[in-house]
N, C-alpha and C positions, 0 to 999 in steps of 0.2 A: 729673571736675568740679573745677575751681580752687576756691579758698575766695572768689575774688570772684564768681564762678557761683554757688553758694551762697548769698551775701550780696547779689546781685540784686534779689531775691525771690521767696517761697514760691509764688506764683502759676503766674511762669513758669517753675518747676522742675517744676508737676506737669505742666502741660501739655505740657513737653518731656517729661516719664516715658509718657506717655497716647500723643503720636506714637509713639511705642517700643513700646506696648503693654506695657511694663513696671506695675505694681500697683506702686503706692506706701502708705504706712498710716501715721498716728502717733495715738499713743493720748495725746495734749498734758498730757491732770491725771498721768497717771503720771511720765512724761517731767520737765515739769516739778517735780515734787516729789523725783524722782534730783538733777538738777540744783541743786534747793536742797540739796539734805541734803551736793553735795560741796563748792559755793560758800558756802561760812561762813563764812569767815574771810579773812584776810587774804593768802591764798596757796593753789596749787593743789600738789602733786604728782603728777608723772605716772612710774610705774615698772615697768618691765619687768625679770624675774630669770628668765632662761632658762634655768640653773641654780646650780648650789652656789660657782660662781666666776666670776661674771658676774654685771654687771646695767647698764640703761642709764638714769637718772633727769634727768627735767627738772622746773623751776619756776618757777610763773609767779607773777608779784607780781601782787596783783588792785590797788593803790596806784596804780602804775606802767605796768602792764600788760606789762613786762619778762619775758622767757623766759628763762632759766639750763640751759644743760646742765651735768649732772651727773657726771662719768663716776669710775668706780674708778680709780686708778691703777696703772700698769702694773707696777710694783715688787712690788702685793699680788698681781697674776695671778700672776708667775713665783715666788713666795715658798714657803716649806716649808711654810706653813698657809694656802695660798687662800683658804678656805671662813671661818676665825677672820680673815684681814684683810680680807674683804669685807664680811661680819657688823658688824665696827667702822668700816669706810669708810662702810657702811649708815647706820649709826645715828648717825654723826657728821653725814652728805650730811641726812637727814629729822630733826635739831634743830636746823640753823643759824640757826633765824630761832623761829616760836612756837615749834615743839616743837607744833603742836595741830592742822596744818593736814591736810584730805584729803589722804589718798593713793589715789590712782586707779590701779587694775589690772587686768588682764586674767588669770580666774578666780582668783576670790578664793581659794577651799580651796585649790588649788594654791600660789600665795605661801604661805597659811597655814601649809600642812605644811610648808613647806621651811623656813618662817622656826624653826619649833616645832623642827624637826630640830636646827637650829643652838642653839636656846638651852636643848635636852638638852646639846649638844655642849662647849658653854660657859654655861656655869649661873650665871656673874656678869655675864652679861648677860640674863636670862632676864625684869629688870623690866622693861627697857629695849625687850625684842623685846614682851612683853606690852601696854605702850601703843601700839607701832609696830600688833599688831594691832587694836589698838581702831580704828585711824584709817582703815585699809582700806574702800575703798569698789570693787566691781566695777563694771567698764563695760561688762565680756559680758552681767551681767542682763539690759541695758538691748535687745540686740539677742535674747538668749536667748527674754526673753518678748515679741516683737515690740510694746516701744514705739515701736521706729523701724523699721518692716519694708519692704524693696524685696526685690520680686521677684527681682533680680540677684545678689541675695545667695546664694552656695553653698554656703558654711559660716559657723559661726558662729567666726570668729577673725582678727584684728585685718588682717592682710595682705590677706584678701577682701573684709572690709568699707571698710576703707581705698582698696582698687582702684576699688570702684564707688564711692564719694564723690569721688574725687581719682583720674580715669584716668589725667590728665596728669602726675598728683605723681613726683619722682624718689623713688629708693629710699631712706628712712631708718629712722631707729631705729624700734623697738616705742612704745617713750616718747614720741617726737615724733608718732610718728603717732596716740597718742592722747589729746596734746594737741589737734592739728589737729579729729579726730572729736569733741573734745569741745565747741571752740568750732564748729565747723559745724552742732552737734545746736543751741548755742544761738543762733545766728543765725537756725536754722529756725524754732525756738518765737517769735522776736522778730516775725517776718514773720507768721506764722500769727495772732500775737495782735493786728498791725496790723491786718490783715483782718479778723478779727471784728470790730475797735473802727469801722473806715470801714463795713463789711455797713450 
């Protein structure tokens, strides 16, 4: 499904899941209250860190509505300390702007530990990775404890959930894709609550 599928409306999306016989679900106060707690500010991030010298980051200005890819640069991948110039690419790439904004990820403990890895690893950065955790907000919860649950769903991890939202979507990043799921989850909510207000 395209993001203007999507953004049709809530209506004719269940009713195409129902010809399918596919179960659709959203639990909306839940749903909705993730959504506030990432949209707070004036900016989103969205970050994938697949591991110790890698990572793929976008941002979107909520001002503007402007999208930013983020990416490491290639000099830190091939360098004699990956892991120490990713860690400072990190945290340079998530203070450009407030310094306050959600960071949206895919399992959180995971980021968590690898981040905590690194600021054993380097210890004068260890404030710096400490508020990066505060800012951490998981986007598997959201699928984990079915606020948004379709039957189509195989696993819980961004590539399956991604497929059945956007079958047509080409292949991209972790980051991009869950920027897309995140504004698709809120267009949902936006249609859901028109229909209430017209019922």
């Amino acid at each position: 499904m395209t993001m203007h599928e999507v953004t049709r409306g809530y209506e004719a999306f269940v009713k195409e899941q129902k010809k399918k016989d596919d179960k659709l679900s959203i639990k909306c106060r839940s749903l909705q209250d993730w959504i506030n707690e990432v949209d707070n500010s004036n900016g989103i991030y969205f970050l994938d860190m697949p591991s110790l010298e890698k990572y793929s980051l976008h941002y979107k200005d909520n001002e503007t509505g402007k999208l930013m890819a983020l990416e490491i640069p290639e000099d830190i991948i091939s360098s004699d300390e990956p892991d120490k110039g990713l860690l400072e690419s990190l945290i340079l790439d998530l203070t450009l702007f407030q310094g306050e904004e959600s960071i949206v990820v895919w399992n959180k403990e995971a980021v968590s530990n690898d981040l905590k890895k690194l600021a054993a690893a380097y210890t004068e950065h260890a404030k710096e990775i400490e508020a990066i955790l505060e800012r951490l907000v998981d986007m598997e919860h959201v699928f984990a404890e079915k606020w948004y649950d379709d039957s189509r769903f195989d696993s819980h991890v961004v590539k399956s959930i991604y497929a059945v939202l956007f079958p047509k979507g080409e292949k991209i990043s972790a980051s991009y894709s869950m920027y897309q799921m995140f504004t698709a989850l809120q267009c949902i909510l936006l249609q859901v609550s028109a229909l209430k207000m017209a019922a």
